[in-house]
Rosetta silent file (secondary structure, phi, psi, omega in degrees, C-alpha in Angstrom):
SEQUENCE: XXXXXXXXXXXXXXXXXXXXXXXXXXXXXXXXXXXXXXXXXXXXXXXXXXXXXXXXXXXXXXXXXXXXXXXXXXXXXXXXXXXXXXXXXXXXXXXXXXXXXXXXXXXXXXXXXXXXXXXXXXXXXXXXXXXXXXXXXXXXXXXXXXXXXXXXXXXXXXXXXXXXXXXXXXXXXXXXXXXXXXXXXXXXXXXXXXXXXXXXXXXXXXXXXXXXXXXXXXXXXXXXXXXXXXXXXXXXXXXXXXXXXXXXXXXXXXXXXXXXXXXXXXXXXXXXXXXXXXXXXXXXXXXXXXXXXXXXXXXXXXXXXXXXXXXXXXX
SCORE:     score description
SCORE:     0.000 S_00000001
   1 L     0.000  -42.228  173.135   28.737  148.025   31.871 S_00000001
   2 H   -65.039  -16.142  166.155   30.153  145.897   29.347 S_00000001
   3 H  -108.786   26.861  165.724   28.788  142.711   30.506 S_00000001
   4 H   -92.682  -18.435 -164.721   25.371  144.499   31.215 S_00000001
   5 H   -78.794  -49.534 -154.217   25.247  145.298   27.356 S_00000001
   6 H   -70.040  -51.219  172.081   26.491  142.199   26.553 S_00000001
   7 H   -51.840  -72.645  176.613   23.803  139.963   28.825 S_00000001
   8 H   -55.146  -17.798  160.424   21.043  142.017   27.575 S_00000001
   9 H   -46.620  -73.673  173.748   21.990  141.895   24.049 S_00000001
  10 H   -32.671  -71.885 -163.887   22.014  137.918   24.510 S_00000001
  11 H   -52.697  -31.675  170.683   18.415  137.946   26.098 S_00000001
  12 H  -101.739   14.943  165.897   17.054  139.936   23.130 S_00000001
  13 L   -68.076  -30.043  173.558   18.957  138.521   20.187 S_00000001
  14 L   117.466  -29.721  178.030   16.453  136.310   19.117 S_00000001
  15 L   -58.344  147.583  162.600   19.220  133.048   19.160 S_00000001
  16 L   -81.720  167.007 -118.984   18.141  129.776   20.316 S_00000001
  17 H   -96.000  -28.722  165.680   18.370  128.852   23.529 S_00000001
  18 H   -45.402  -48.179  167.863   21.084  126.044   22.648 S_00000001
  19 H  -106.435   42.524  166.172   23.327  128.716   21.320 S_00000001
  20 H   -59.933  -60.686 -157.691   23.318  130.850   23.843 S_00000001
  21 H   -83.569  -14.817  173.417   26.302  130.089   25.974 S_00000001
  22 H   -84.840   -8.690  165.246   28.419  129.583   23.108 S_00000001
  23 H   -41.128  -62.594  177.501   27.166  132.616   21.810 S_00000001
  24 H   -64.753  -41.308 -169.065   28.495  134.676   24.840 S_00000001
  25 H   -69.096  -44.015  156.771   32.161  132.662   24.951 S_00000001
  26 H   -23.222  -81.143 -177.329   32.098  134.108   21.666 S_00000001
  27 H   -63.078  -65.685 -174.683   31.311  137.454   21.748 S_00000001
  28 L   -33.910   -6.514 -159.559   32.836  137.720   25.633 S_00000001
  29 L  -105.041   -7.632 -161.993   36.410  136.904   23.781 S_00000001
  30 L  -101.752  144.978  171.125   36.101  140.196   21.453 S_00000001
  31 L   -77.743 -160.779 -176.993   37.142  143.888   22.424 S_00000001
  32 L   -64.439  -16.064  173.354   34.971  146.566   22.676 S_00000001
  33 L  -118.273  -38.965  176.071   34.429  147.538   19.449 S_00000001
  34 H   -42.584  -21.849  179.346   34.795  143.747   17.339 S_00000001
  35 H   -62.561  -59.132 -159.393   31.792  143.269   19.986 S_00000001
  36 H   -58.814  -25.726  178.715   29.935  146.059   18.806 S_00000001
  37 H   -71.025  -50.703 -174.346   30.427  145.268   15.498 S_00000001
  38 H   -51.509  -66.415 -166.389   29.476  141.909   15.884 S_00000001
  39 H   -46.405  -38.179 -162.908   26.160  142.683   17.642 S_00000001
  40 H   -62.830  -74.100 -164.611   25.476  145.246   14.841 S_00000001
  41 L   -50.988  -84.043 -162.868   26.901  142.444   11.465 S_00000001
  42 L   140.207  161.839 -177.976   25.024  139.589   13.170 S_00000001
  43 E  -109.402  107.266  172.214   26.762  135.846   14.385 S_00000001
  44 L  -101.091  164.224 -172.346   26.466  132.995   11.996 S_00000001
  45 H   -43.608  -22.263 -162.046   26.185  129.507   13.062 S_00000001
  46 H   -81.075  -25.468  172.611   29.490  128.620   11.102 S_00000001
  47 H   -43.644  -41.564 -155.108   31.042  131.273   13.710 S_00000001
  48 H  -104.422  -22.114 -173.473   29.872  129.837   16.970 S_00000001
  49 L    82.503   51.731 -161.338   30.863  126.122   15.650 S_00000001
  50 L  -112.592  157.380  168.887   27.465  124.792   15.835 S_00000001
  51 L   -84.899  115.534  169.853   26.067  122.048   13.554 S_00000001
  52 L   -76.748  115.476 -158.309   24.165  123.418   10.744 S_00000001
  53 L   -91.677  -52.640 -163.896   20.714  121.292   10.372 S_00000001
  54 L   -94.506 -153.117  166.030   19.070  124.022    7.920 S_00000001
  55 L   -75.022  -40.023 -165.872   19.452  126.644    5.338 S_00000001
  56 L   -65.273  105.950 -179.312   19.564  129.479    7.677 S_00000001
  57 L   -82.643   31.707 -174.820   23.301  130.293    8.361 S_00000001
  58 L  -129.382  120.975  158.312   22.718  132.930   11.375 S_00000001
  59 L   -49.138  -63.746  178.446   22.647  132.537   14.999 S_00000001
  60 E  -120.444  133.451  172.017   21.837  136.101   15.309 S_00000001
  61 L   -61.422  151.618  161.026   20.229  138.368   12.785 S_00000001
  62 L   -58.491 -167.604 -174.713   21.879  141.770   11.829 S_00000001
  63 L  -130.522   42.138 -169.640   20.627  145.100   12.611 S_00000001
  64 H   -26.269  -58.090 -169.179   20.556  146.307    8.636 S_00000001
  65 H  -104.454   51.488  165.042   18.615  149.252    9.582 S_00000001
  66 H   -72.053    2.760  147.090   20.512  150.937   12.516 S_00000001
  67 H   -29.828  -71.986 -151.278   21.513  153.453    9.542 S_00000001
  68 L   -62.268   73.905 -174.422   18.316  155.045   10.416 S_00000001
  69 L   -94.905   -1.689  168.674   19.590  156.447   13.684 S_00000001
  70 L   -75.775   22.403 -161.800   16.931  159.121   14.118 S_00000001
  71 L  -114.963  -31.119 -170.491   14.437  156.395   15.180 S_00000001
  72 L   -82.612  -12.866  174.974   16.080  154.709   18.257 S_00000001
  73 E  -163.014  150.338 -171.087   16.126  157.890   20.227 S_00000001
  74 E  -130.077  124.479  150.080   15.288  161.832   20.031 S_00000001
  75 E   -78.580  127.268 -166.793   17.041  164.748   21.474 S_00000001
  76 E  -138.577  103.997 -167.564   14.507  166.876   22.997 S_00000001
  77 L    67.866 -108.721  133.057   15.388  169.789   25.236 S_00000001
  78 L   -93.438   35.312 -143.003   17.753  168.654   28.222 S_00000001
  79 E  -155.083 -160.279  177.029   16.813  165.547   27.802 S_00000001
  80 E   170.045  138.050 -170.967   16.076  162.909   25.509 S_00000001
  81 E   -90.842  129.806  156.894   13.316  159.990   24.563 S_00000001
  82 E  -107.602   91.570 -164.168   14.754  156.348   24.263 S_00000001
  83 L   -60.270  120.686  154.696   12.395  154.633   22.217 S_00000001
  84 L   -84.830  124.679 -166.039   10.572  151.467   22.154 S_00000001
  85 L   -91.522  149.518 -172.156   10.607  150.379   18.459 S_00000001
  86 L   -83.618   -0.788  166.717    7.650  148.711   17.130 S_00000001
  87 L  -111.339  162.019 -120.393    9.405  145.441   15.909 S_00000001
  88 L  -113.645  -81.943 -154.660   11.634  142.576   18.299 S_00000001
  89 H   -58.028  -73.053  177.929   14.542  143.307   15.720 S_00000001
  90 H   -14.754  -62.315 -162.436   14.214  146.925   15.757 S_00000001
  91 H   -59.834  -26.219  174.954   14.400  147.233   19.239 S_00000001
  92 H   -66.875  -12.726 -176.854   17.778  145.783   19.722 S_00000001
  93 L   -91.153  -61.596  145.137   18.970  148.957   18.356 S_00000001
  94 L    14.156  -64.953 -174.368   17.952  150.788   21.393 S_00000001
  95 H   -37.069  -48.343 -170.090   20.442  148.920   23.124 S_00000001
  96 H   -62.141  -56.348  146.574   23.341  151.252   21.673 S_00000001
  97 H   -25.658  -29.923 -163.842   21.448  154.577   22.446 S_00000001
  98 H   -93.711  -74.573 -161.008   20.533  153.382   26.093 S_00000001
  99 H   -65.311  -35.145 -177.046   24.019  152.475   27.179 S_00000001
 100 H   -81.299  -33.661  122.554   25.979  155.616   25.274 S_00000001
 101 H    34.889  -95.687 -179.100   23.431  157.453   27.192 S_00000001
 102 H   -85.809  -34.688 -151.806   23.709  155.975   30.571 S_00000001
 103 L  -131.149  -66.812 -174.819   27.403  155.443   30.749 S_00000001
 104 L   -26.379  141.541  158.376   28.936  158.066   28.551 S_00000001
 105 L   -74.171  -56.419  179.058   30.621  161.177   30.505 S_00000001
 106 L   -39.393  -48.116  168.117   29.273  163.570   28.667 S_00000001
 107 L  -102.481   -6.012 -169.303   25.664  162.470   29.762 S_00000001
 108 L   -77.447  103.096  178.869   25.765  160.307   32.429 S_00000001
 109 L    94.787  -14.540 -176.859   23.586  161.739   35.282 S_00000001
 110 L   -98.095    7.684 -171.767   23.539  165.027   33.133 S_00000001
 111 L  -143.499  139.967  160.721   20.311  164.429   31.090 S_00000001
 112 E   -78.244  148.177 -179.105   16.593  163.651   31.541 S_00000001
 113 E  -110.186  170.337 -157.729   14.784  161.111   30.090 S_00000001
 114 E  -138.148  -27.818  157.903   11.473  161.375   28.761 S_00000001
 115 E  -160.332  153.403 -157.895   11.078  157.971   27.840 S_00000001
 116 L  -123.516  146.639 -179.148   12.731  154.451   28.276 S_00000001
 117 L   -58.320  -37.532  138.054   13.000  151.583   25.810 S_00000001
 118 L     3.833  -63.806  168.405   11.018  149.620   28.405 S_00000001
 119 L   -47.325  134.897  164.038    8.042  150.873   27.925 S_00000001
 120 L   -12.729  -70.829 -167.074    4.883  149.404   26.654 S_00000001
 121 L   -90.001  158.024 -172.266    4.100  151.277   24.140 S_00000001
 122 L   -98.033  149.988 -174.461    6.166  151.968   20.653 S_00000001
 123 L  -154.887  120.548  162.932    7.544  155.417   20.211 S_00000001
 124 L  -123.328  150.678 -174.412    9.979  156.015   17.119 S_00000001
 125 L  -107.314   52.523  155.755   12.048  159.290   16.327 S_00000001
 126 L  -115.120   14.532  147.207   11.070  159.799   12.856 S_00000001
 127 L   -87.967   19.486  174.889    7.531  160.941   14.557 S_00000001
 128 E  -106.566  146.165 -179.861    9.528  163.390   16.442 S_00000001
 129 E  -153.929  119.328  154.275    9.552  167.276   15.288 S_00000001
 130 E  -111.976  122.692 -152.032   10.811  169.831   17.491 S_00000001
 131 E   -96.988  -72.588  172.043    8.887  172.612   16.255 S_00000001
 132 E  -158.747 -174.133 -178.258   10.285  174.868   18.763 S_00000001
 133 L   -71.928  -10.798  155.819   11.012  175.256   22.437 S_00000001
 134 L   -73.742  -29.683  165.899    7.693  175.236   23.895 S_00000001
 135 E  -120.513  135.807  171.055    5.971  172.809   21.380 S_00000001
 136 E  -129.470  121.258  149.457    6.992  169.406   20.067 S_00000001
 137 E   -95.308  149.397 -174.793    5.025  167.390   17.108 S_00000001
 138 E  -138.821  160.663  178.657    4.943  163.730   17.131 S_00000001
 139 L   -92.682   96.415 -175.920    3.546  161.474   14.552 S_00000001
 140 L   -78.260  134.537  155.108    0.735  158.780   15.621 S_00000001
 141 L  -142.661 -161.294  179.590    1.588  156.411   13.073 S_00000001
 142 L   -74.195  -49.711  163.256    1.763  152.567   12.853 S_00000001
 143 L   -33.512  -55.334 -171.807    4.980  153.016   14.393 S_00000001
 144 L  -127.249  129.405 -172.848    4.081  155.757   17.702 S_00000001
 145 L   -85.548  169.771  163.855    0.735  154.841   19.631 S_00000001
 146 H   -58.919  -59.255  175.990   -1.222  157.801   20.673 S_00000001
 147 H   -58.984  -52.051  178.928   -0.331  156.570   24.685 S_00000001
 148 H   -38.791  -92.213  167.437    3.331  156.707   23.913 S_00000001
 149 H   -12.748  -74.028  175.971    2.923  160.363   22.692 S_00000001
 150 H   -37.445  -51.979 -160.357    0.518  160.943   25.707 S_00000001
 151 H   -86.446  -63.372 -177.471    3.256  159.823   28.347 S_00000001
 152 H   -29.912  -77.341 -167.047    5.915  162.107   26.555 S_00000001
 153 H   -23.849  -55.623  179.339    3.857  165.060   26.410 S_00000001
 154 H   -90.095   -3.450  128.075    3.640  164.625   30.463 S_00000001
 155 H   -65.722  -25.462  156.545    6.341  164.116   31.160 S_00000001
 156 H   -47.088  -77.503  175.839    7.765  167.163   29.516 S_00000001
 157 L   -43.290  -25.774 -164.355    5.060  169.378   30.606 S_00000001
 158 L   -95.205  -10.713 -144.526    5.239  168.110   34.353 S_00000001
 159 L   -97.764  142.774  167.693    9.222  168.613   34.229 S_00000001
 160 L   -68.865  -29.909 -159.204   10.284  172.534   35.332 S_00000001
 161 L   -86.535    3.319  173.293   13.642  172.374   33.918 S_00000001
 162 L  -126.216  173.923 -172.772   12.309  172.779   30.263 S_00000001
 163 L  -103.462   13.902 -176.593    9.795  175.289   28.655 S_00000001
 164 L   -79.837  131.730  166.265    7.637  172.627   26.598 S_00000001
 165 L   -70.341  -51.710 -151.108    4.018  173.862   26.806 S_00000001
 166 E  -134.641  150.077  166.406    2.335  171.562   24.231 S_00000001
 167 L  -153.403  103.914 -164.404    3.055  168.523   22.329 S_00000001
 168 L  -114.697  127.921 -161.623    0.728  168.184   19.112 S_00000001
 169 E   -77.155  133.296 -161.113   -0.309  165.124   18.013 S_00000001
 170 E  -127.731   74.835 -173.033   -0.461  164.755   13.967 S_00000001
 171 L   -39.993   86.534 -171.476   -2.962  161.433   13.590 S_00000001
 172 L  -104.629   28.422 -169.023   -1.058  159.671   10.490 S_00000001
 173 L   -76.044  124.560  118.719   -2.319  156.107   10.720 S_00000001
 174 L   -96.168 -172.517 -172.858   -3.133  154.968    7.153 S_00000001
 175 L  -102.143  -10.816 -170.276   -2.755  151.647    4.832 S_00000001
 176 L   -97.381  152.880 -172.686   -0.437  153.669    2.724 S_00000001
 177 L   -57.766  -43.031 -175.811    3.388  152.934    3.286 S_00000001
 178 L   -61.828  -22.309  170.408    4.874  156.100    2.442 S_00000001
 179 L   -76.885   79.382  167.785    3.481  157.459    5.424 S_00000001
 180 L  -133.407   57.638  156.099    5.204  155.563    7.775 S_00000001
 181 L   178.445  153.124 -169.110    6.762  157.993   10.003 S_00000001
 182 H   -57.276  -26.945  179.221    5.942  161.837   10.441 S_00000001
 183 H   -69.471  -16.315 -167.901   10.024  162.446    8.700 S_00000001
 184 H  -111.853   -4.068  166.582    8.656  160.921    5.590 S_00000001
 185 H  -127.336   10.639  173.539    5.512  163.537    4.782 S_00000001
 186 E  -167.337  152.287 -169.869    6.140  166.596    6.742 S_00000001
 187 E  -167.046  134.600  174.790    9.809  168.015    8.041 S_00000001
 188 E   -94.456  121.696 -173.298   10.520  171.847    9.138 S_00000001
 189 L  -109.891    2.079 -173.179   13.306  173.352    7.427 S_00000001
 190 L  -161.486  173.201  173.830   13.157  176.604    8.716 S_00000001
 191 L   -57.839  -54.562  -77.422   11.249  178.772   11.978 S_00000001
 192 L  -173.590  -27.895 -169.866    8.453  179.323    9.241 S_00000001
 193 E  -110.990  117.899  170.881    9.015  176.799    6.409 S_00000001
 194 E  -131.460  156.199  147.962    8.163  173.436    5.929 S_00000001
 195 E   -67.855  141.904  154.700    8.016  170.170    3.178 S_00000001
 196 E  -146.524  170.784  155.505    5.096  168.157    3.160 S_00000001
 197 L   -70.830  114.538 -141.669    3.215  165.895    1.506 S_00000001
 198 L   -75.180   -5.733 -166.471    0.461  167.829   -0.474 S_00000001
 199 H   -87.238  -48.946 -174.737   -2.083  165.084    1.585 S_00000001
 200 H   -33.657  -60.862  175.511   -1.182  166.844    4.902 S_00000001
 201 H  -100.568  -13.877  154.411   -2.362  170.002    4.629 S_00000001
 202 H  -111.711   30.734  170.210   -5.143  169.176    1.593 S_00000001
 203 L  -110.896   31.482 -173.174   -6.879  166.075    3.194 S_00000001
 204 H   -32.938  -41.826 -117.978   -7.204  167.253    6.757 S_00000001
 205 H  -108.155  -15.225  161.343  -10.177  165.238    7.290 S_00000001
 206 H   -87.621  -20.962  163.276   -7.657  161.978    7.055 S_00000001
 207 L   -96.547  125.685 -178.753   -5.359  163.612    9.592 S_00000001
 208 L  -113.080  173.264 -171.221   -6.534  164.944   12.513 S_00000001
 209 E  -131.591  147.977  167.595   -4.205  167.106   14.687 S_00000001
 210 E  -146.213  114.094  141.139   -4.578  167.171   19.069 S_00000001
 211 E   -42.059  129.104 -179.627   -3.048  169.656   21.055 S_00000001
 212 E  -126.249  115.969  176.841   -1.642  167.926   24.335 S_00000001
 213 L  -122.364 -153.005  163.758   -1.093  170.579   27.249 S_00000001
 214 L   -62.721  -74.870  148.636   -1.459  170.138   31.094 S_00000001
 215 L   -35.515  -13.057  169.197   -5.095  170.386   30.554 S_00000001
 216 L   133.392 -176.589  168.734   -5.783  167.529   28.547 S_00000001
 217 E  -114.797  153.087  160.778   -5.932  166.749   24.551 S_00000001
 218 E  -143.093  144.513 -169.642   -8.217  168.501   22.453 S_00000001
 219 E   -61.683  102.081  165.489   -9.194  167.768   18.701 S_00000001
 220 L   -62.869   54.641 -167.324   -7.779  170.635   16.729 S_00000001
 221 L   -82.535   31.811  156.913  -10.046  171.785   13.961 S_00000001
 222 L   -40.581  173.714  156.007   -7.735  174.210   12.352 S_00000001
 223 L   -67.447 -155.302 -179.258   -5.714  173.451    9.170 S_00000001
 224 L  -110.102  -44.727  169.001   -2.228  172.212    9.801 S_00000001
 225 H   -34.692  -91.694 -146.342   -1.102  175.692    7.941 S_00000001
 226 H   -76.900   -2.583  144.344   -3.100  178.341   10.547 S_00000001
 227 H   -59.813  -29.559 -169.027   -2.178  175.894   13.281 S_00000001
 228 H  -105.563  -21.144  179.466    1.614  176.327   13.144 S_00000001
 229 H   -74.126  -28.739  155.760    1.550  179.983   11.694 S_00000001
 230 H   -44.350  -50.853  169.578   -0.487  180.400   14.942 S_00000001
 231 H   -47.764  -61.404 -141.325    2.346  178.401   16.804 S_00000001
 232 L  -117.806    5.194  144.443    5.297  180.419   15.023 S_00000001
 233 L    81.335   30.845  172.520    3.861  183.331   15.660 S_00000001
 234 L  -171.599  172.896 -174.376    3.857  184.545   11.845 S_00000001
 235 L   -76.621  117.634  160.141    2.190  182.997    8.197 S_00000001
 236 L   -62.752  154.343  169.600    4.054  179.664    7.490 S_00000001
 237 E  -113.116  128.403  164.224    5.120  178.259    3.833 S_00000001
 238 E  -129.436  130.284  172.222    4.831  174.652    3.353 S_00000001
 239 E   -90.816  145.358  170.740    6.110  173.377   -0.036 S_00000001
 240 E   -76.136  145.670  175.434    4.993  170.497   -1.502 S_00000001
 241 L   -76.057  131.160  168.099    7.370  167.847   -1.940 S_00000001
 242 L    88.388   -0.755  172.894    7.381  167.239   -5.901 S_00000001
 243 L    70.528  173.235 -178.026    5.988  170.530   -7.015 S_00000001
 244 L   -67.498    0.710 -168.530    1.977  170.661   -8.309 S_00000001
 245 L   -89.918  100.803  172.696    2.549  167.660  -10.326 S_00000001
 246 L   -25.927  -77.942 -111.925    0.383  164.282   -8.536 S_00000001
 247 L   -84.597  -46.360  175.446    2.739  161.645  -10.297 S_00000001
 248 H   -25.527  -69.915 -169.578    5.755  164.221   -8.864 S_00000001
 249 H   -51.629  -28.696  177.088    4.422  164.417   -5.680 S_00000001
 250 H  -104.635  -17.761  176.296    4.285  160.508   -4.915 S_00000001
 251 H   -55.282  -54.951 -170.535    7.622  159.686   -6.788 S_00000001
 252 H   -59.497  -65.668 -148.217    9.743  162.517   -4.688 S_00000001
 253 H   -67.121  -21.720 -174.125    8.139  161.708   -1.495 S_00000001
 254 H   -75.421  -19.543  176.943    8.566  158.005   -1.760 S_00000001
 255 L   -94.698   11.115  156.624   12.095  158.808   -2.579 S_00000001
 256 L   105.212   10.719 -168.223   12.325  160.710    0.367 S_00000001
 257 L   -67.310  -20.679  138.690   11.942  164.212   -0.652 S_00000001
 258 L   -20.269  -75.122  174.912   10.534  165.121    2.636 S_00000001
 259 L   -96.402  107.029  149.246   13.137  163.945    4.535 S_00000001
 260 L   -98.710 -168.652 -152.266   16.004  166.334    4.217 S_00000001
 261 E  -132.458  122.843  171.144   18.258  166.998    7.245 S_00000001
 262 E  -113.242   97.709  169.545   18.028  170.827    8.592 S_00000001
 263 E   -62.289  -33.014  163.812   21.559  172.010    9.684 S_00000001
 264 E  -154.902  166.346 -158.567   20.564  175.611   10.634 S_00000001
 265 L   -78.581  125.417  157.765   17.074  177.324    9.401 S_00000001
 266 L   103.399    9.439 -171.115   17.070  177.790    5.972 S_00000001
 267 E  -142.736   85.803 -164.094   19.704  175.272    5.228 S_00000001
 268 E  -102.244  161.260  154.491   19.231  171.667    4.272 S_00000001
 269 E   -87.750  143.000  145.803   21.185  167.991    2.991 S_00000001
 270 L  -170.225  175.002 -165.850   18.852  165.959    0.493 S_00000001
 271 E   -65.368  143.248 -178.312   18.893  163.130   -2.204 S_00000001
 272 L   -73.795  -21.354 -159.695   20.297  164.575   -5.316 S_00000001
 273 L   -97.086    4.407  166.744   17.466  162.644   -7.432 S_00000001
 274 L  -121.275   81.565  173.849   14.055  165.131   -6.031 S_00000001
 275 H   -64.690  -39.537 -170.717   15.233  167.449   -8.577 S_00000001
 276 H   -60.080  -70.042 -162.356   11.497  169.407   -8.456 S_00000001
 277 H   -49.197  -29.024  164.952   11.545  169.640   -4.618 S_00000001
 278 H   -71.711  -28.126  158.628   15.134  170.897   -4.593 S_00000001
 279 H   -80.049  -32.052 -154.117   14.178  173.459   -7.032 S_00000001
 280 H   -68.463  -62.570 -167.963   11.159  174.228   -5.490 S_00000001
 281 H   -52.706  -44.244 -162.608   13.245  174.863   -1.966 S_00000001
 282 H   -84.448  -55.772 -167.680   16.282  176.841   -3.989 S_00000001
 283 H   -58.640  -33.340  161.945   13.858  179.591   -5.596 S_00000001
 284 L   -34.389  -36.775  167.311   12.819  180.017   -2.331 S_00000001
 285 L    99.594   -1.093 -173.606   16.411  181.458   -1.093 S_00000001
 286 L   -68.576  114.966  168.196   16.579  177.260    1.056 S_00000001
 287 E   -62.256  128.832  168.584   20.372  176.498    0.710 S_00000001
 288 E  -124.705  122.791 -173.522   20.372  172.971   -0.425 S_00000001
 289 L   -91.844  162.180 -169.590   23.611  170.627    0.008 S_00000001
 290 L  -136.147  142.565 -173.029   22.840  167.381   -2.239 S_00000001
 291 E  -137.227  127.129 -179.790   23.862  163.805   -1.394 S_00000001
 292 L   -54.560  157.603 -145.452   23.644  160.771   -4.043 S_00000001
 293 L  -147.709   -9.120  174.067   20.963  158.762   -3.444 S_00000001
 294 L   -55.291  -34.363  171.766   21.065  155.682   -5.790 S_00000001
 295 L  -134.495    0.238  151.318   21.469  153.339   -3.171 S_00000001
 296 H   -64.374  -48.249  173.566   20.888  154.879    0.024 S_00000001
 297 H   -88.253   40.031 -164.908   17.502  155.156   -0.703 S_00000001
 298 H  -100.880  -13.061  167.316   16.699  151.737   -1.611 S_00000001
 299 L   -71.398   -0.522  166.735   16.617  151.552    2.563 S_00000001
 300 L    84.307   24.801 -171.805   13.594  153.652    2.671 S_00000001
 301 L  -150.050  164.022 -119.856   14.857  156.296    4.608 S_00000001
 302 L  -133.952 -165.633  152.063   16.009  159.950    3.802 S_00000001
 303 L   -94.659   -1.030  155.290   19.311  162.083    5.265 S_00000001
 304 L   -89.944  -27.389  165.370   17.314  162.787    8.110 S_00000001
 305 L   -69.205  -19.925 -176.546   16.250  159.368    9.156 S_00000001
 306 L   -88.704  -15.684 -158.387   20.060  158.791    8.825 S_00000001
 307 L  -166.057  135.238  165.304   20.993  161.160   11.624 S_00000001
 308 L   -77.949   69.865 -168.970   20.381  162.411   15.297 S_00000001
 309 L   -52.555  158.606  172.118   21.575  165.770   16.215 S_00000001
 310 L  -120.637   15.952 -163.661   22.738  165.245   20.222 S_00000001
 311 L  -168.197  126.431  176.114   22.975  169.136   20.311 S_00000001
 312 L  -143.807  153.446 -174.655   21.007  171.959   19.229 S_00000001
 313 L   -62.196  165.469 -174.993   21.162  175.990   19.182 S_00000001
 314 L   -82.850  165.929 -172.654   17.847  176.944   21.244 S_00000001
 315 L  -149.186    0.000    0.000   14.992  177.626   18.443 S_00000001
């Protein structure tokens, strides 16, 4: 397994073709975790003993944001999506997810997959929301195509050993950045309760939501509210990230106030600095644990984007 990791690492690092083999007598000399590290840090030329020509002093680039580990894969049922990431570099992150996976005793041979890094199409898991066990939301965003989303959905729905019905599609492609993954404008924090972005539910007409069943997709033209208080079988709350205040509302969410981390319903981690939304959440009866945030979030990503549950209570 270890020189399956290692060979496929090599083919997708991105090094030139010159420093390949010293690349592997390199790495091949390290144990099991100085490897791992390595693939993760990145290899610079002064490493491998190469002649340096340019400026650039790296054989292989790092993998800076493999922080973000809710993106390379999603636990979903018994089972689990391994994602093709929409960038070269991204995608290399995969590797670690695939192989722990694959190999591990705990899962190996014990889990379904739902999707493979392989695939065509990009799929990331900070478009994934498991809403509950019969329905999963996904994010179309510049990140997760519409087909991606489409081949989850059937395989879920096709598979007997889980209860997913539905898998509804939340159309987020825009030009603006902060949307760029369904975790960074909409997040469930409770059976009943969610953050959003105040665009989500009062712009519909830029998002469109599709229902994906057995039957087909169809165009939802509900709100996003009376769709999931349909779904959840009672009237949902969604707070705005940032309170009624515009200038609030794009400062918190770009600073992530969205993505919090939900440890059990009604109980969240989030950046200490989206003081409104963290009030907003606490009057509310939402236990909120608080985590500094000065330089974690200069990576663009939240305490949920930072973490992957591999195990969850049924919902």
């Amino acid at each position: 397994m270890r020189q399956t990791l290692l060979e496929q690492f090599l083919k997708e690092s991105g090094a030139k073709a010159e420093y390949i083999s010293k690349l592997r007598t390199y790495l091949d000399k390290l144990d099991n975790q100085a490897l791992v590290n390595k693939m993760i840090v990145g290899v610079t030329k002064y490493e491998l003993g190469v002649e340096i020509t340019d400026d650039y002093p790296l054989a292989v680039d790092p993998l800076p944001n493999i922080l973000f580990q809710r993106d390379t894969f999603a636990s979903i049922g018994n089972g689990a999506t391994i994602h093709k990431m929409f960038t070269i570099t991204r995608n290399r992150e995969t590797l670690f997810s695939d192989v722990v996976l694959r190999h591990h005793p705990r899962f190996k041979d014990k889990i379904n997959y739902w999707y493979s890094r392989d695939e065509k199409e990009t799929l990331e898991g900070g478009d994934i929301l498991v809403l509950n066990k019969k329905t999963l939301i996904i994010g179309a965003s510049q990140w997760t195509s519409m087909e991606a989303i489409k081949k989850v959905a059937k395989n879920l729905i096709e598979n007997n050993s889980v209860n997913y019905e539905k898998v509804i599609a939340l159309d987020l492609k825009t030009k603006n950045r902060a949307f760029m993954h369904l975790d960074t404008v909409f997040t469930n924090i409770d059976y009943d309760k969610f953050i959003a972005h105040p665009l989500i539910f009062e712009a519909m007409g830029e998002f469109k939501i599709f229902e994906i069943t057995k039957n087909g997709v169809t165009e939802i033209k509900e709100t996003i509210k009376d769709y999931l208080s349909a779904e959840v079988g009672k009237p949902v709350h969604i707070f705005k990230c940032g309170g009624e205040d515009p200038i609030s509302q794009a400062r918190e969410q770009w600073n992530d106030g969205t993505n919090v981390i939900t440890v059990r319903p009604g109980e969240v981690i989030a950046y200490s600095r989206n003081h409104i939304t963290i009030e907003e959440l606490k009057a509310a009866g939402v236990k909120v644990h608080v985590i500094a945030s000065s330089e974690l979030s200069r990576g663009r990503g939240g305490p949920r984007c930072m973490s992957m549950p591999i195990w969850k209570e049924d919902i």
